[in-house]
PANU-700150 format. One line per field, with one value per atom (N, C-alpha, C): residue in three letters; residue number from 0; atom name; x, y, z. Coordinates in steps of 0.001 Angstrom, whole numbers, plus 500000, padded with zeros to 6 digits. Layout:
// residues N
residuo	c(ALA, ...)
num	c(NUM, ...)
atomo	c(CA, ...)
x	c(X, ...)
y	c(Y, ...)
z	c(Z, ...)
// end
This chain:
// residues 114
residuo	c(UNK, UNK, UNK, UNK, UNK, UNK, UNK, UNK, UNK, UNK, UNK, UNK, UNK, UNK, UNK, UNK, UNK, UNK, UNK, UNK, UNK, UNK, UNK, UNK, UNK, UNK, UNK, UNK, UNK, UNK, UNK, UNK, UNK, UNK, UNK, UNK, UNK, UNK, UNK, UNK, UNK, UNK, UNK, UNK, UNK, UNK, UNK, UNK, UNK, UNK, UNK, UNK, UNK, UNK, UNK, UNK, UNK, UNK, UNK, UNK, UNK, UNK, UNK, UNK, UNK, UNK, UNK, UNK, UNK, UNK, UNK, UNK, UNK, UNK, UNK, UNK, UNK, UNK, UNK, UNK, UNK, UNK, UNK, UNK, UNK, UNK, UNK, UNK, UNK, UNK, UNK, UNK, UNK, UNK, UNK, UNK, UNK, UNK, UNK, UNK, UNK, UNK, UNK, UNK, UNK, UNK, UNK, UNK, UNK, UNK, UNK, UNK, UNK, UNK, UNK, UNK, UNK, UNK, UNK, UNK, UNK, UNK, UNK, UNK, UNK, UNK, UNK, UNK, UNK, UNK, UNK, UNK, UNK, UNK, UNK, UNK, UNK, UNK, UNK, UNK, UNK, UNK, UNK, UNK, UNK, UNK, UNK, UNK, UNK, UNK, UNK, UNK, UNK, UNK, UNK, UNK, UNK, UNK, UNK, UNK, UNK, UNK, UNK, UNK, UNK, UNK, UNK, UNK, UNK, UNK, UNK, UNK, UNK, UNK, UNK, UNK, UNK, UNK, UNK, UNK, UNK, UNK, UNK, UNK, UNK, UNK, UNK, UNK, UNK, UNK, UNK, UNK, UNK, UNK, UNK, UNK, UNK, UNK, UNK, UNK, UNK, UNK, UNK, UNK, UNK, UNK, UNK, UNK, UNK, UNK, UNK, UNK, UNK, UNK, UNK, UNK, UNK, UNK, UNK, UNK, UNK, UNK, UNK, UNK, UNK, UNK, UNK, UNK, UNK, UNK, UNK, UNK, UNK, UNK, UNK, UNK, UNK, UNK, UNK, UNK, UNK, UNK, UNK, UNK, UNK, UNK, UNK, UNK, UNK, UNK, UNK, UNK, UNK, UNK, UNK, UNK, UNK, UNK, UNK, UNK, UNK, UNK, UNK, UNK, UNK, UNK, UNK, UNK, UNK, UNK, UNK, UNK, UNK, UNK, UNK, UNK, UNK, UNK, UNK, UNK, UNK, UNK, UNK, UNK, UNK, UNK, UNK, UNK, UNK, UNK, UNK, UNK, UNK, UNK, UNK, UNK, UNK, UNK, UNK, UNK, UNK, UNK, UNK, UNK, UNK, UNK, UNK, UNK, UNK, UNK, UNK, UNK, UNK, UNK, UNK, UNK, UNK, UNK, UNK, UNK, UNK, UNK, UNK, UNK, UNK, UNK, UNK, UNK, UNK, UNK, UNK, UNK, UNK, UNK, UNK, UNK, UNK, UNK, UNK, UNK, UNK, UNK)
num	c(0, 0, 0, 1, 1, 1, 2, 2, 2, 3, 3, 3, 4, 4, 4, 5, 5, 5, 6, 6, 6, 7, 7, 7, 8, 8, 8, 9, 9, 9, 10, 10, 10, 11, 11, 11, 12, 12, 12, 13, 13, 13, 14, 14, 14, 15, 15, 15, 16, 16, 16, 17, 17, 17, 18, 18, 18, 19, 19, 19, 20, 20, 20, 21, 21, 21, 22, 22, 22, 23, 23, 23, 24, 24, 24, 25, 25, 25, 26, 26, 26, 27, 27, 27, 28, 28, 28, 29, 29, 29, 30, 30, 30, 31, 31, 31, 32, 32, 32, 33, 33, 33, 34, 34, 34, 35, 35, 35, 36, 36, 36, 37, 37, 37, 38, 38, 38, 39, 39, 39, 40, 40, 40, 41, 41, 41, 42, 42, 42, 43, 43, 43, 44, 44, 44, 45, 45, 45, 46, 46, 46, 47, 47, 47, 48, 48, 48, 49, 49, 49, 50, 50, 50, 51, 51, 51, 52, 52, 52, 53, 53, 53, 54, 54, 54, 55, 55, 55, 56, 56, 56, 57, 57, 57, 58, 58, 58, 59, 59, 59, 60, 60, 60, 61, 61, 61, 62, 62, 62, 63, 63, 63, 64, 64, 64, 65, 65, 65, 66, 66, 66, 67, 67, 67, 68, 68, 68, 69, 69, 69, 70, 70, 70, 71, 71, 71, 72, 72, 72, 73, 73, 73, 74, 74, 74, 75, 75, 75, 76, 76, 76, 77, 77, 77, 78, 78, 78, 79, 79, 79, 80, 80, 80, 81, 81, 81, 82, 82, 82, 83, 83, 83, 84, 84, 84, 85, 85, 85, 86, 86, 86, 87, 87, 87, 88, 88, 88, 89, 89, 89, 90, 90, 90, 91, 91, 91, 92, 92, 92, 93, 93, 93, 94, 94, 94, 95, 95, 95, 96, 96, 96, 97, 97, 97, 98, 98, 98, 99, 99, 99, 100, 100, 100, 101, 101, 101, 102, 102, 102, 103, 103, 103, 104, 104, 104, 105, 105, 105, 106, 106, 106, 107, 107, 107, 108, 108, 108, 109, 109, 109, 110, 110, 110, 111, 111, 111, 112, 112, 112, 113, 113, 113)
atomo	c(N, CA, C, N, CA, C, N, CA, C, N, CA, C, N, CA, C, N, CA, C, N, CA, C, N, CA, C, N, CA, C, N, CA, C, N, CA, C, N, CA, C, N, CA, C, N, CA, C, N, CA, C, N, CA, C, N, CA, C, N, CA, C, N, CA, C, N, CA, C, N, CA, C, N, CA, C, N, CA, C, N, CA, C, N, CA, C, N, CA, C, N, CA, C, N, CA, C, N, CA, C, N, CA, C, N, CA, C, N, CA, C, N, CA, C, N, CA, C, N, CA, C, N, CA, C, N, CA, C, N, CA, C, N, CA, C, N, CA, C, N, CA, C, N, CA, C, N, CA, C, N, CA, C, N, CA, C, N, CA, C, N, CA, C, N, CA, C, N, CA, C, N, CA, C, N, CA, C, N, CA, C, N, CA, C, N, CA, C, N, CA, C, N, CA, C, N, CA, C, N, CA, C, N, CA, C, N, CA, C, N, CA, C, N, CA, C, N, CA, C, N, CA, C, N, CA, C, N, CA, C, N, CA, C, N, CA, C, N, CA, C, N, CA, C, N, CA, C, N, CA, C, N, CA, C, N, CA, C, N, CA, C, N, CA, C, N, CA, C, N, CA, C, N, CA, C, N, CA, C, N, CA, C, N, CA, C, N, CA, C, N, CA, C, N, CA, C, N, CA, C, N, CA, C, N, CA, C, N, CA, C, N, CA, C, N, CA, C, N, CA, C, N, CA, C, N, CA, C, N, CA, C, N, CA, C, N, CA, C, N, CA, C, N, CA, C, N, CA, C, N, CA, C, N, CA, C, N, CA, C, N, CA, C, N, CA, C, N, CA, C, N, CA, C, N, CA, C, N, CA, C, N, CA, C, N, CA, C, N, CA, C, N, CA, C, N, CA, C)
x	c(691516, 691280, 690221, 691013, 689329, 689521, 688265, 686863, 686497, 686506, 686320, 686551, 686360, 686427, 687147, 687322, 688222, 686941, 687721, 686913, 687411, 686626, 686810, 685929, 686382, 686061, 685753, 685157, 684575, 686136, 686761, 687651, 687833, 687014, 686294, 684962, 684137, 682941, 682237, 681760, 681115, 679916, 679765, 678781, 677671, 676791, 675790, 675647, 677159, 677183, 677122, 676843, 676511, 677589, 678246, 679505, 680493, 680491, 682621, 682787, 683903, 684912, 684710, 683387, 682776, 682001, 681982, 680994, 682407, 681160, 682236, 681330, 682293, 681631, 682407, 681583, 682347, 682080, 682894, 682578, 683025, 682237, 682367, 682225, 682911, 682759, 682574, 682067, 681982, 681957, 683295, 683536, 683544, 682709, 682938, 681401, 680803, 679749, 680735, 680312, 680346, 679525, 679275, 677971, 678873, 678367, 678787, 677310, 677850, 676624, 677931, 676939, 677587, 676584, 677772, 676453, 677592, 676973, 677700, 677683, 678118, 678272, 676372, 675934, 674928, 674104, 674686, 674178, 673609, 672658, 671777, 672521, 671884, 672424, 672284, 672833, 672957, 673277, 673069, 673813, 674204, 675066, 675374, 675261, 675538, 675502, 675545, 677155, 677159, 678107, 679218, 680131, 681454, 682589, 683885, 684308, 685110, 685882, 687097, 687415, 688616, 690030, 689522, 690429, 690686, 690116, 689019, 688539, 687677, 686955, 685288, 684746, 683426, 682459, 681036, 679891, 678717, 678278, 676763, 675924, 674973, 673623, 673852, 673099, 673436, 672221, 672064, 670472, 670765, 670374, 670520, 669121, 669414, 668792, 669218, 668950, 670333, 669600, 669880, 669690, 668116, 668062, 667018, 665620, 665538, 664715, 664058, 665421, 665243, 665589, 664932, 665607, 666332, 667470, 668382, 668434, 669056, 668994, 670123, 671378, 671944, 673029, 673405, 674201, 676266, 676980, 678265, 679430, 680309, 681598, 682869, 683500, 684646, 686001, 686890, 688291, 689163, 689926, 690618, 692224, 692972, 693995, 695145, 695937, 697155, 697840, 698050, 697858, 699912, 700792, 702071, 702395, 701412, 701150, 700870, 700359, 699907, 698522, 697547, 696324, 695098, 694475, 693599, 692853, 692401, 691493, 690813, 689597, 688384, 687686, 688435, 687912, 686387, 685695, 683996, 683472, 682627, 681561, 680298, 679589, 678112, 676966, 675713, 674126, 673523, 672593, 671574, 670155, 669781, 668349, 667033, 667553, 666252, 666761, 665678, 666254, 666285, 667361, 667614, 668252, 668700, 669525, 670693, 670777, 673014, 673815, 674944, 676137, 677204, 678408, 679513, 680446, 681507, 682483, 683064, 683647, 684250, 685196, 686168, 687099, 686599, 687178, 686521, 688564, 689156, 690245, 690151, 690730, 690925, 691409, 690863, 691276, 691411, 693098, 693820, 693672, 692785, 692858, 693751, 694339, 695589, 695013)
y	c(310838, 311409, 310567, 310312, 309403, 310327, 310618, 311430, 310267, 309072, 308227, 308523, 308449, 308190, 309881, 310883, 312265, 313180, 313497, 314698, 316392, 317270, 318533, 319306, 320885, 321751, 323116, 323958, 325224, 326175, 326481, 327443, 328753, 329397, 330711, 330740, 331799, 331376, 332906, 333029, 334244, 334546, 336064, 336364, 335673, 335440, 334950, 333422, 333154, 331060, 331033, 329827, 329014, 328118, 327757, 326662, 327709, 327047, 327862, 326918, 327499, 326727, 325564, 325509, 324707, 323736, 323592, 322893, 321763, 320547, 319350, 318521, 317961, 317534, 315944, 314956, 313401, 313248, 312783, 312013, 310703, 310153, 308802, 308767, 307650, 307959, 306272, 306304, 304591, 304937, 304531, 304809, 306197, 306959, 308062, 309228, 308380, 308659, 309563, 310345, 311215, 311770, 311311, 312040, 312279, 313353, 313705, 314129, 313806, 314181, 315668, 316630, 317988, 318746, 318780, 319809, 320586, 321566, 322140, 323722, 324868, 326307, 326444, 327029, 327616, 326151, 325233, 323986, 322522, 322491, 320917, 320219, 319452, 318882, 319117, 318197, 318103, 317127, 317439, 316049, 316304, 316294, 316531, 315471, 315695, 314077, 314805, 314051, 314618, 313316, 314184, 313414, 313967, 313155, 313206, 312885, 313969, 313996, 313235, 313008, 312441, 313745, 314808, 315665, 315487, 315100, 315235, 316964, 317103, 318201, 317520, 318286, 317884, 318589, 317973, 318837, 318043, 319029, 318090, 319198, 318730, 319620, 319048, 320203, 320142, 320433, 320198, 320524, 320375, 321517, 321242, 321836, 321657, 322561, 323182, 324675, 325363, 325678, 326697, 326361, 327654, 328338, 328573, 328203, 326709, 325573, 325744, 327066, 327266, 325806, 325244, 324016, 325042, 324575, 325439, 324458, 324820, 324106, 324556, 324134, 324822, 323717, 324082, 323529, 324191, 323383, 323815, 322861, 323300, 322974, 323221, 322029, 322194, 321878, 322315, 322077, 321807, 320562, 320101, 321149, 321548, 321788, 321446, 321065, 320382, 321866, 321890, 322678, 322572, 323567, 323294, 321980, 321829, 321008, 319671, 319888, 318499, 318266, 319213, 318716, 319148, 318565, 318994, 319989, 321056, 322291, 322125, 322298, 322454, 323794, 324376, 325463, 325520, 326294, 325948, 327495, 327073, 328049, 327297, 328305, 327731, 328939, 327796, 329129, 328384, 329442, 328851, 328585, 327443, 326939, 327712, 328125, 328293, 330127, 330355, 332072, 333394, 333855, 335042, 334415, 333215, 332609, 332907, 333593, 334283, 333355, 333569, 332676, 332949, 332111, 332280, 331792, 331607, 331013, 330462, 329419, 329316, 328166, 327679, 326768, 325817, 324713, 323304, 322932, 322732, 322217, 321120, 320076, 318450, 318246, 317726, 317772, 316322, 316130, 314894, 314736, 313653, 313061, 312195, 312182, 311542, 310227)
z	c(869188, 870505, 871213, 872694, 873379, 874460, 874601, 875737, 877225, 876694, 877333, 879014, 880190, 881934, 881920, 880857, 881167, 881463, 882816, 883605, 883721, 882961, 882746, 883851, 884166, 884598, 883975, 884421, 882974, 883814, 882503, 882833, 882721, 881534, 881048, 880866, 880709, 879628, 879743, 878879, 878573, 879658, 879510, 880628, 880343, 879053, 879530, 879540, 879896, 880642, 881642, 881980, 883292, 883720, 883160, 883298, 883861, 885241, 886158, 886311, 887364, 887897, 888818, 889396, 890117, 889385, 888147, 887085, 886300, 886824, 886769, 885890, 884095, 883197, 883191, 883035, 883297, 882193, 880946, 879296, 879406, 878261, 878187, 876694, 876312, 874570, 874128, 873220, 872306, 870843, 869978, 868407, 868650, 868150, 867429, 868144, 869007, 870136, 871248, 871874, 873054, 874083, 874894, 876096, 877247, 877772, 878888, 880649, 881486, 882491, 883336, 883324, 884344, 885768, 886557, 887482, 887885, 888849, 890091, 889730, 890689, 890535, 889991, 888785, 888666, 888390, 887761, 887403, 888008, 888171, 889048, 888629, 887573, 886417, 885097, 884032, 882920, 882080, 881082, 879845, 878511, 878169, 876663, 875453, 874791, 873809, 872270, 871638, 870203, 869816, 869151, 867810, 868203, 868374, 868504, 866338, 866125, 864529, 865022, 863822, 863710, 863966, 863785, 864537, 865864, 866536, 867657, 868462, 867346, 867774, 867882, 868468, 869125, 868260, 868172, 868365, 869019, 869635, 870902, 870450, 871603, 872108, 873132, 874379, 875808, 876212, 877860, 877979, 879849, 880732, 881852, 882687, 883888, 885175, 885808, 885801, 886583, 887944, 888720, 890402, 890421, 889232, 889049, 888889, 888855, 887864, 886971, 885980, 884378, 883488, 882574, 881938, 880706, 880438, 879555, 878397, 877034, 876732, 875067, 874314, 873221, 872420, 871934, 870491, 871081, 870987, 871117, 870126, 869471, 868798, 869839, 870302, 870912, 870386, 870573, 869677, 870789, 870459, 872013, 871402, 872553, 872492, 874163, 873915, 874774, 875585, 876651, 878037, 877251, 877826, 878325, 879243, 880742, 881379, 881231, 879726, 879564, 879516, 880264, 880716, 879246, 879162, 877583, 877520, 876517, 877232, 875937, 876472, 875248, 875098, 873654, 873510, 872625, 872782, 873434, 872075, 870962, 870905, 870937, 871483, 871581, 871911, 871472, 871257, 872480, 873037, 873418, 872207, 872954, 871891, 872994, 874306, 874951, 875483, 875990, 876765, 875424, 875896, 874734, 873210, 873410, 871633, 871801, 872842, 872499, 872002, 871976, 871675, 873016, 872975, 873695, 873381, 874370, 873731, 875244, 875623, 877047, 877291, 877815, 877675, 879080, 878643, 879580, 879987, 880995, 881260, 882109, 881413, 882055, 883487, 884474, 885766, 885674, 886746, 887039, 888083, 888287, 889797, 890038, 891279, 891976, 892734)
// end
């Protein structure tokens, strides 16, 4: 699986996330490296940065600014799965490291630009 120039959008996510539909994540990958930069909806910015498996399932740590100028900050495992459409959806658990500690769970879907 390459991550590489693919641009996702938050498609679910639990009440206590920050990532919608307006939250736009750009990845870039090298070997087996993954970082991503995100903003938009509750989010300034952000940055992620973990490990693409040879499944290609994910794990990072993430760390943003949301429009609060709370710095956020948590741990997430993503599992890619293939749309009917075609388009890739990353299904999402994750903690926060900062705030209350919760967990969630929320899906990321691949947007095709024309």
């Amino acid at each position: 699986m390459n991550y590489n120039n693919r641009i996702f959008c938050g498609k679910s996510n639990s009440a206590n996330g920050e990532v919608s539909e307006s939250t736009r994540f750009y990845y870039y990958q090298n070997a087996d490296r993954v970082w991503a930069d995100y903003s938009g909806g509750e989010i300034v910015s952000g940055h992620l940065q973990g490990k693409v498996f040879a499944d290609g399932s994910l794990e990072f740590m993430y760390h943003h600014e949301n429009i609060h100028g709370e710095l956020m900050a948590g741990k997430c495992c993503s599992t890619p799965h293939q749309n009917p459409d075609g388009k890739l959806v990353l299904k999402e658990s994750w903690q926060w490291f900062t705030g209350d500690q919760t967990t969630g769970t929320s899906e990321l879907e691949e947007v095709v630009e024309s």
